[in-house]
C-alpha positions, 0 to 999 in steps of 0.5 A: 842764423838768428832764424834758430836764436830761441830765448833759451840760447839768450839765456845761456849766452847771458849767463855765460857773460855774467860768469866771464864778467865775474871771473875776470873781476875775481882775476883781476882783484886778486892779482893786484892785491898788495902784501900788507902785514900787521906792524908787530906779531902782538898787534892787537896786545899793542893796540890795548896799550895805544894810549901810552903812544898817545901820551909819548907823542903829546910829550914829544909835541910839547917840547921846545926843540925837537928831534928833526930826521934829514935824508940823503943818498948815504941815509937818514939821520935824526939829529936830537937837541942838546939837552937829550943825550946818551947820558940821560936817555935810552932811543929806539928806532923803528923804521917800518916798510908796510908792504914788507915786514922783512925790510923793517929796522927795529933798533936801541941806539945810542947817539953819536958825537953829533948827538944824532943817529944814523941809518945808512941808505945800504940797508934800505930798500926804495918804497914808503916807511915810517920813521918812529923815534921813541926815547925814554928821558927821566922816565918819560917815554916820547916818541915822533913818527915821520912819513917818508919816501926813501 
């Protein structure tokens, strides 16, 4: 059998390997691949006007007391301190899931008798979001993000 092995058969078989090998890296990569989708539709408008969020989160780091977000099976809820209140503020919340944008939660709220808000866990699916809570205090803008795992 290796009698009729010549270089040409040599070639052919080592170029049908290296068509193999790179087809199956190609099939590979590409099933898993994940669905990431930019944050807004005017991403790269957003992206000009970044220094804004910049200064709302220093804003939000130089407080004495800041909002804090707690998780448990009926939600998440962000409870803020008693000097922001409905009366002097405007909140947003926005709760981005990176791998689908149809599971995001963008929202103006108001604050409840507790002075916080809450997002119940039924509209919530399991994965990774980003929690960034935004309000607007005599015409200063602030804003917070949490990493968390729902």
């Amino acid at each position: 059998m290796l009698k009729n092995f010549t270089w040409g058969h040599g070639i052919v078989v080592a170029l049908g390997s290296f068509m193999i090998f790179i087809l199956s890296l190609i099939w590979y990569f590409t099933s898993t691949w994940k669905n990431s989708e930019l944050i807004t539709d005017n991403y790269y408008e957003e992206e000009l006007a970044y220094q804004n969020v910049i200064d709302a989160k220093n804003k939000a780091t130089n407080l004495k007391e800041l909002p804090v977000y707690h998780q448990n099976e009926s939600g998440i809820s962000v409870t803020f301190p008693s000097e922001i209140n409905n009366s002097n503020s405007k909140f947003r919340i926005d709760l981005h899931r990176a791998e689908d944008q149809k599971l995001d939660i963008i929202r103006e709220m108001e604050l409840d008798q507790r002075n916080s808000i809450f997002i119940p866990a039924k509209v919530l699916a399991k994965g990774n979001y980003v929690l960034r809570v935004m309000w607007k205090k005599d015409n200063e803008e602030y804003q917070i993000d949490y990493d968390l795992i729902w």
